[in-house]
N, C-alpha and C positions, 0 to 999 in steps of 0.2 A: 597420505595420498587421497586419500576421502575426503578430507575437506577441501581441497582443491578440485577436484572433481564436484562435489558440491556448491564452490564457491562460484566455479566457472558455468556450471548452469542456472544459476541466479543471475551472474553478470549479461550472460546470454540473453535472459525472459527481461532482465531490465532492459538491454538493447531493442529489444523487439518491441516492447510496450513503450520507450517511450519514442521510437520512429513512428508507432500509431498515435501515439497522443503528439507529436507534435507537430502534425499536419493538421490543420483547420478542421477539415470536410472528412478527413480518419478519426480523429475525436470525435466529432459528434456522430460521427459513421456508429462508432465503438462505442460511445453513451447510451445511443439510441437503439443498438443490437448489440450488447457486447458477446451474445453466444456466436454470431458471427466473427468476430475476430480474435477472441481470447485462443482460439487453436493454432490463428499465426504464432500466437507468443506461447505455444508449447504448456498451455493452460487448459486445465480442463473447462468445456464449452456449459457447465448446470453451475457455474459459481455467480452468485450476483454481488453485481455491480453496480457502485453509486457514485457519482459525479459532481466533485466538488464543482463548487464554482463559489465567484468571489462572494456573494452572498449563504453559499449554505454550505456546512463544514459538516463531514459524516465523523461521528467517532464511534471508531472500532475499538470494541468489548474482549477484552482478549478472552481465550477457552480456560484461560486457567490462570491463575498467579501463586506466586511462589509468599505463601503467608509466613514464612521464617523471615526470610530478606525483606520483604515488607513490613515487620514487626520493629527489624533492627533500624529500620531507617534505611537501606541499602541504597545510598545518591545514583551509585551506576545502575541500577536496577530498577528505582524510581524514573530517572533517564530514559531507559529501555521503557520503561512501559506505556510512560508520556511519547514516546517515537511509534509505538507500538499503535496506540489511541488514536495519535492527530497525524501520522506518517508527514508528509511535509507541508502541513496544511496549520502555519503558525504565522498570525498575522502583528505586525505591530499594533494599528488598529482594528478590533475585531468589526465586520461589519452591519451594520444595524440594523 
């Protein structure tokens, strides 16, 4: 029952985030003050935020990895952590 519960307030903060990102003038609203709007999406308001765009790609560090599974090779884990890094920010051409 916890993970459902869990899984349903993730689904939730994705709905909310991405009704602010995909309005024009709520994007750059939210780029430009995200302590402003990360509390619609049920977000704590002291988290920073960065703003891909087609020329700049943030990658995110994760707090920690798992040095077993990455020793063994682990593909679903390697997977995870490249998803983890670039979230959906995977270009065929990267741009220059």
């Amino acid at each position: 029952m916890e993970n459902n519960i869990y899984s349903r307030e993730i689904l939730e903060t994705g709905l909310k985030l991405g009704q602010i990102l995909s309005d024009r003038i709520s994007r750059e609203a939210f780029a430009t003050d995200p302590a402003a709007s990360l509390p619609e999406a049920g977000l704590s308001s002291d988290m920073t935020v960065y703003a891909d765009t087609a020329d700049t790609v943030h990658l995110v560090v994760p707090a920690s990895i798992d040095a077993t599974r990455l020793s063994k090779g682990d593909d679903a884990y390697l997977e995870e952590l490249g998803r983890q890094a670039l979230g959906a920010c995977f270009y065929d051409d990267l741009p220059k």
